[in-house]
C-alpha positions in Angstrom: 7.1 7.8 17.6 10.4 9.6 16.9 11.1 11.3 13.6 14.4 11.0 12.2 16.6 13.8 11.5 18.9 13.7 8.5 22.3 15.2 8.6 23.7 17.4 5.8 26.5 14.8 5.2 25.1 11.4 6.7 23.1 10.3 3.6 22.2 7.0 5.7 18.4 6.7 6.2 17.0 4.2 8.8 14.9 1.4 8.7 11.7 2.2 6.4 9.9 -0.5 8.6 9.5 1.9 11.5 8.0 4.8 9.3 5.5 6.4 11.2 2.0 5.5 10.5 1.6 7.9 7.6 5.1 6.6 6.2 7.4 9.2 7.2 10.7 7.4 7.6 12.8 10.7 8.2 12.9 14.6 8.1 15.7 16.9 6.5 18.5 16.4 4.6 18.8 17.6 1.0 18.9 16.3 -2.6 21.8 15.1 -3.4 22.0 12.3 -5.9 24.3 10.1 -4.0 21.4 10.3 -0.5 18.5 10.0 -3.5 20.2 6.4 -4.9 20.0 5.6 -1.2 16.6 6.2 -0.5 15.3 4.6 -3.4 17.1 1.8 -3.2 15.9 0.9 0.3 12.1 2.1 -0.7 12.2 5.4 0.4 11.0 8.7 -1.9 11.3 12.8 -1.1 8.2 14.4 -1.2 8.8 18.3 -1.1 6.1 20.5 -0.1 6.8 24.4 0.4 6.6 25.5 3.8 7.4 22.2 5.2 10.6 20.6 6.0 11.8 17.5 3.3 9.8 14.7 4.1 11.2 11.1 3.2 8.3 8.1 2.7 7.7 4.6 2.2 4.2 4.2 3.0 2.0 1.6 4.6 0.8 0.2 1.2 2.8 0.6 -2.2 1.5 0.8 -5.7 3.8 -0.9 -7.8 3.7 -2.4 -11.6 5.5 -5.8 -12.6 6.4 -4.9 -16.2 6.0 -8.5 -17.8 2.5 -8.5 -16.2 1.7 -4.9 -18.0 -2.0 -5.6 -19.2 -3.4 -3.8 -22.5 -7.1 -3.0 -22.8 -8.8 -3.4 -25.7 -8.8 0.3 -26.6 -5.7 0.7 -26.1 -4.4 -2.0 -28.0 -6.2 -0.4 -31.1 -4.7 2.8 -30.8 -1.0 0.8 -30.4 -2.1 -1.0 -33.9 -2.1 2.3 -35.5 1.6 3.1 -34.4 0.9 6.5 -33.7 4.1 7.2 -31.8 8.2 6.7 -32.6 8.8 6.0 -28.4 12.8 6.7 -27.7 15.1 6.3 -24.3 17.2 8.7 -23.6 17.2 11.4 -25.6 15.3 13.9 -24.5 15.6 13.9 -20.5 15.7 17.7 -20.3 12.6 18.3 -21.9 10.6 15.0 -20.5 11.4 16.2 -16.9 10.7 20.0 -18.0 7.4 18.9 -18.7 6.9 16.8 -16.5 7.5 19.8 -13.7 5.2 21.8 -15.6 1.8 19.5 -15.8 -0.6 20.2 -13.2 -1.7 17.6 -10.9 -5.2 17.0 -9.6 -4.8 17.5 -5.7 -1.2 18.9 -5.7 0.1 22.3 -5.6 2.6 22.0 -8.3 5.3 22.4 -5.7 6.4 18.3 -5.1 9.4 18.8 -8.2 11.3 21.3 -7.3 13.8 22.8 -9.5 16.7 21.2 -7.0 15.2 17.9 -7.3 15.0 18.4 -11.2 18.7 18.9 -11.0 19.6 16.0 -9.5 17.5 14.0 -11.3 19.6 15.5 -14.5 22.9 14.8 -12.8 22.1 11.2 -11.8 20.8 10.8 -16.1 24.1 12.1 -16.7 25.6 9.4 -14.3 23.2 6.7 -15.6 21.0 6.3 -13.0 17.8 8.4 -14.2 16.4 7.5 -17.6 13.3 8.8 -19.8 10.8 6.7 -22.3 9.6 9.6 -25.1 7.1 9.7 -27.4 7.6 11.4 -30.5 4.9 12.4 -33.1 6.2 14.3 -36.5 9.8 15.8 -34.6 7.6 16.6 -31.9 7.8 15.2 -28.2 4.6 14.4 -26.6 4.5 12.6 -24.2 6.9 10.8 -21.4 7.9 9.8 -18.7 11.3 9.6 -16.0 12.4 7.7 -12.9 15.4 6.1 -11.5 16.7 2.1 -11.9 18.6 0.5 -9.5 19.4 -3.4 -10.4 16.3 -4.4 -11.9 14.2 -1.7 -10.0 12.8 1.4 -11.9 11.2 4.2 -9.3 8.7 6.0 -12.0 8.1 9.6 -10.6 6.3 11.5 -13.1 4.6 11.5 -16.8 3.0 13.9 -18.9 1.1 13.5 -22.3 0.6 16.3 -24.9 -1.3 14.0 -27.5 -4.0 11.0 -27.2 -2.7 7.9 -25.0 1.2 8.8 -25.8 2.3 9.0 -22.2 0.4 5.2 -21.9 2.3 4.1 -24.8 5.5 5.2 -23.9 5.0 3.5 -20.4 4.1 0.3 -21.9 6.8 0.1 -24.2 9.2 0.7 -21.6 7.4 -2.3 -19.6 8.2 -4.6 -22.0 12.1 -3.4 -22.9 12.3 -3.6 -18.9 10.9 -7.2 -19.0 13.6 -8.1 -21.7 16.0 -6.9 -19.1 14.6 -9.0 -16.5 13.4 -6.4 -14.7 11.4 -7.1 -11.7 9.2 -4.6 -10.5 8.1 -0.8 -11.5 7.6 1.4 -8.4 4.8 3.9 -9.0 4.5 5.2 -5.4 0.9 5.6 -5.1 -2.0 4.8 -6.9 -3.7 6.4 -9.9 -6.5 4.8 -12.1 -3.8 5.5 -15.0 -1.7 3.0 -14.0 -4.4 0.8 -12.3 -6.0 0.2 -15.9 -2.2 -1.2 -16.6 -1.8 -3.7 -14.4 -0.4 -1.6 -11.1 -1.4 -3.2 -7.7 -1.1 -2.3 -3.8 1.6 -4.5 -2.5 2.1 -4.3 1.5 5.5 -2.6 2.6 6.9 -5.4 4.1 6.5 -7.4 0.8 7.9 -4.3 -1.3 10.9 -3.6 0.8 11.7 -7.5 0.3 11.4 -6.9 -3.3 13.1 -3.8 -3.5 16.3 -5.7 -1.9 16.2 -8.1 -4.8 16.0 -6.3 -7.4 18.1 -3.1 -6.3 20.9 -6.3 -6.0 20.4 -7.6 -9.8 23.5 -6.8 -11.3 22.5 -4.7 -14.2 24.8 -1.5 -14.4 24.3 2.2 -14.5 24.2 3.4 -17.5 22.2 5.0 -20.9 19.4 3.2 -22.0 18.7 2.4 -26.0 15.3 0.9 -27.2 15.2 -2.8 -28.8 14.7 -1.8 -32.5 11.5 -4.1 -32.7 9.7 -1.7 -30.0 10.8 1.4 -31.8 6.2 2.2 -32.4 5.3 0.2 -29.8 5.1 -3.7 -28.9 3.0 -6.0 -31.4 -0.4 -6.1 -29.5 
């Protein structure tokens, strides 16, 4: 199957239904923030690794989260009940995607967010595309995560935690402000037993591309995110 080669100034990407069998959709091209609003809103993610040239996906089978279906286990729901946690949007995106870049990941060479994707992931928060969910603790972040929305579609691409269950909490209270938006569906990318133990399920590409179309459509601007005041430790559990 032919691979795709992206121009430096084309930031058109072609049909994610003909990925190769791996998901590879294209090769090349850069990170602009205009080419990464295309991508994602058609499905499509970068996945940098050094030595190799930038790889696009949308893979065979995506993991995805819909965030009025976010599920709550039992132990969870008791350390919610304590309110551990003040969770923000917003406020911090510098320091949640610093982090973020700076957690190890089990099976990946620390090499997948680049510092050139980190700064266009800081340009498109300044053009309010890219948001955060923080959790604070005495002053102190620790934990969060950050992704993109486009319509009522939110791509989550990474999280870190520095205390007990606070990247989990700030996820879930994020779900439910995202459900009071009437957002449809959380993109997660692949699978992790995190996110599994949340509610996140496979969903074939066909089906997620469908989905993505919707919900990139919804009519809900760009722009910076505040948190409903009732959600400000967390949703009642």
């Amino acid at each position: 199957m032919p691979v795709f080669l992206l121009s430096d100034h084309n930031f058109a990407f072609p049909d994610p239904r003909h990925a190769d069998p791996s998901g590879v959709v294209a090769v090349g091209g850069d990170f602009h923030p205009d080419r990464l609003i295309a991508a994602y809103s058609q499905g499509i993610f970068p996945w940098p690794c050094e030595g190799y040239p930038l790889l696009w996906h949308s893979p065979p089978q995506r993991f995805v989260l819909r965030p009025a279906d976010v599920r709550i286990n039992r132990s969870l729901a008791k350390a919610m009940r304590k309110r551990p946690y003040e969770i923000r949007l917003d406020t911090a995106f510098s320091q949640v995607i610093q982090r973020c870049q700076q957690t190890p990941r089990p099976g990946q060479d620390g090499t997948w967010l680049t510092d050139d994707l980190r700064a266009s992931f800081t340009e498109l928060h300044r053009r309010g595309w890219a948001h955060c969910a923080e959790a604070w603790q005495d002053g102190k972040l620790v934990g969060g995560l950050y992704g993109m929305a486009i319509g009522g579609l939110f791509c989550g691409e990474s999280m870190f935690a520095r205390a007990e269950n606070a990247s989990k909490i700030a996820l879930v209270t994020l779900c439910h402000q995202l459900a009071r938006w009437q957002f449809r569906l959380l993109d997660a990318q692949v699978e992790t037993p995190h996110l599994a133990a949340l509610g996140a399920r496979m969903m074939p590409r066909a089906q997620f591309l469908t989905e993505v179309a919707q919900a990139a459509a919804m009519p809900i601007p760009p722009g910076p995110w505040r948190l409903d005041e009732s959600l400000k430790h967390g949703p009642d559990v």
